[in-house]
C-alpha positions as CSV (number, residue, x, y, z in Angstrom):
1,X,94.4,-195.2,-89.2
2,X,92.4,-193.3,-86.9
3,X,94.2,-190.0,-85.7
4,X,92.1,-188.8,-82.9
5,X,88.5,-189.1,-81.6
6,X,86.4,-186.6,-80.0
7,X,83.1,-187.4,-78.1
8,X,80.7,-184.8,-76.8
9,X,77.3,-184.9,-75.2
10,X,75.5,-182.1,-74.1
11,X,73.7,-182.1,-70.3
12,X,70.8,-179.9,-70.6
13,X,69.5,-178.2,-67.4
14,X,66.6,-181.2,-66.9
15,X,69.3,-183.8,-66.6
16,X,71.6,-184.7,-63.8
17,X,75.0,-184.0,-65.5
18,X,76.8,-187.6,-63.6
19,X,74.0,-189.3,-65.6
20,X,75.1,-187.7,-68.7
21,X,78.7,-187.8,-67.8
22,X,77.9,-191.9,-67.2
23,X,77.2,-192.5,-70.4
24,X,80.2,-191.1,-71.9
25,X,82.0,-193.5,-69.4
26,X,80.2,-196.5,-71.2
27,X,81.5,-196.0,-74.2
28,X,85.3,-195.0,-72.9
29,X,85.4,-198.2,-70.3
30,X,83.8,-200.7,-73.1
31,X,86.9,-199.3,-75.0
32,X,89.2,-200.1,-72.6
33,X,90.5,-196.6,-71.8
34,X,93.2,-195.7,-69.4
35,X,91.9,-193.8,-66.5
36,X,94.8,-190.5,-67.2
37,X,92.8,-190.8,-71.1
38,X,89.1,-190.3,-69.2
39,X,89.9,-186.5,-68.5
40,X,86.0,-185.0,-69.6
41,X,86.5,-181.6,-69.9
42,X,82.9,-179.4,-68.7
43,X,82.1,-176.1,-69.8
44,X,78.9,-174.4,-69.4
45,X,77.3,-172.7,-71.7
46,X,74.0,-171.2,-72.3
47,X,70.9,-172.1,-74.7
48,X,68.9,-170.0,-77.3
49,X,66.5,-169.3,-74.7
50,X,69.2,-168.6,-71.8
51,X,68.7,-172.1,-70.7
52,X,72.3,-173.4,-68.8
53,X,73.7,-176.1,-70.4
54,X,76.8,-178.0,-69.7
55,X,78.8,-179.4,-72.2
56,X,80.6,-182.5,-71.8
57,X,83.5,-183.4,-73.8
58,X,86.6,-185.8,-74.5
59,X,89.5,-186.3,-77.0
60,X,90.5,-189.9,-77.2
61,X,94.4,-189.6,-79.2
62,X,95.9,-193.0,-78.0
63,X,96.5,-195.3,-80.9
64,X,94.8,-197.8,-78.4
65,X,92.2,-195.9,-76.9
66,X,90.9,-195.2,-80.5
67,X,91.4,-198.9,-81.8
68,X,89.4,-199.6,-78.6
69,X,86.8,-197.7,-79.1
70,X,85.9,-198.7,-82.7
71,X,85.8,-202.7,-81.6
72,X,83.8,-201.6,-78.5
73,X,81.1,-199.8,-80.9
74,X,81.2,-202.3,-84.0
75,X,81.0,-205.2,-81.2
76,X,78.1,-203.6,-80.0
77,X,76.5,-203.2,-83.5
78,X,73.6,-204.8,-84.5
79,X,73.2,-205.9,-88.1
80,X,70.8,-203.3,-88.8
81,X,73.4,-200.9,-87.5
82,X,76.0,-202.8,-89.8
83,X,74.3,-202.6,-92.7
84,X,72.9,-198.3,-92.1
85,X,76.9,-197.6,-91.3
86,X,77.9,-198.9,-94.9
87,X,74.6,-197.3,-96.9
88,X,75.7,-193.5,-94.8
89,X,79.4,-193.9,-95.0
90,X,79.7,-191.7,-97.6
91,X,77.6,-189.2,-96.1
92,X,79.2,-189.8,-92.7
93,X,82.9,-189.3,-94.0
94,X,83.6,-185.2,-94.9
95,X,86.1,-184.0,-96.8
96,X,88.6,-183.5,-94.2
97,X,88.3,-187.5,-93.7
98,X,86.2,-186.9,-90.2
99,X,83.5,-189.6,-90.2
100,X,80.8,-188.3,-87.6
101,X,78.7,-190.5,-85.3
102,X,75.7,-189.9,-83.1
103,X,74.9,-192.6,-80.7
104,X,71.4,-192.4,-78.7
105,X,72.0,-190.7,-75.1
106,X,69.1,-192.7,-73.6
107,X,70.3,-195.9,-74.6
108,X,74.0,-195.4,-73.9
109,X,72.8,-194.9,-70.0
110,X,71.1,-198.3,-70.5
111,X,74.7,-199.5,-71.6
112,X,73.6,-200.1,-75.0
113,X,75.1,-198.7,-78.4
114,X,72.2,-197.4,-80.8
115,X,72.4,-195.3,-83.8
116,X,70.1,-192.0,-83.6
117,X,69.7,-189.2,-86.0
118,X,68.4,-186.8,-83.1
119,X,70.6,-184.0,-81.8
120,X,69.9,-184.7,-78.1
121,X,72.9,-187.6,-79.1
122,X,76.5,-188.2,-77.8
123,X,78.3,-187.1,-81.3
124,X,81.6,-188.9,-82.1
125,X,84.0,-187.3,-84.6
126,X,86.3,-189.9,-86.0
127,X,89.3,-187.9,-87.5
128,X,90.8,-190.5,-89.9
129,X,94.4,-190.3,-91.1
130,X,95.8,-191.3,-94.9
131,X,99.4,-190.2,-96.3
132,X,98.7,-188.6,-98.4
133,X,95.0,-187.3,-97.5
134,X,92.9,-190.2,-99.6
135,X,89.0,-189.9,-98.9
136,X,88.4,-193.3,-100.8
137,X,91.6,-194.6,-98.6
138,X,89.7,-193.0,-95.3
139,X,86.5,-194.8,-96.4
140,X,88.3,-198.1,-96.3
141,X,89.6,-197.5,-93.2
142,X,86.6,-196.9,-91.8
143,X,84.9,-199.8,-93.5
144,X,87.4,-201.8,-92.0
145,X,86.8,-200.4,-88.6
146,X,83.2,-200.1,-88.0
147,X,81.8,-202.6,-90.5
């Protein structure tokens, strides 16, 4: 099953950060998250060209939380979405069973889930779990999960 999830977003210095942080709430109240599990942890950083930039960050490791989160996103899928998730999957699944996510910043604080393939994304990093570690297992899992 699903060991841990970690989603990050990154609030460059053009953007209200309690914009940004909003739309990492969509996704962690559609998933039904306990208020003690929506701890997003800030640190500020700095950009190639010394731009600040704050990054905003949370680990979902509640058997729930994470079972909640993938209905929330796979509800919110659209057939398209459906369809690109299984054609990637390999590609999306490394070798340390982490399949990786980026969802569309913009469209998140519209309360809508959309792929994207732009780094200016909130990046989710599903770590999946198989005794022992299976990578055709993982895939299945997350077949089962997000498609």
């Amino acid at each position: 099953m699903i060991h841990h999830i970690t989603l990050r977003v990154l609030a460059h210095a053009t953007e209200d950060v309690s914009r940004v942080k909003m739309t990492l709430d969509f996704f962690l109240s559609g998933a039904g998250v306990r208020e003690e599990s929506k701890l997003i942890e800030e640190l500020e950083a700095e950009g190639h060209h010394g731009n600040p930039i704050t990054i905003l960050s949370v680990q979902l490791k509640r058997k729930a939380d994470c079972l909640g989160f993938a209905r929330f996103v796979h509800e919110k899928f659209s057939g398209e979405d459906v369809a690109r998730l299984r054609d990637e999957m390999p590609e999306r699944l490394d070798d340390n069973q982490v399949f990786h996510l980026r969802f569309d910043k913009q469209a998140a604080y519209l309360q809508q889930v959309k792929f994207t393939d732009s780094s200016d994304a909130i990046t989710a990093k599903v770590k999946i779990e198989t005794y022992p570690k299976n990578w055709e297992k993982a895939g299945a899992i997350v077949e089962e999960l997000f498609g």
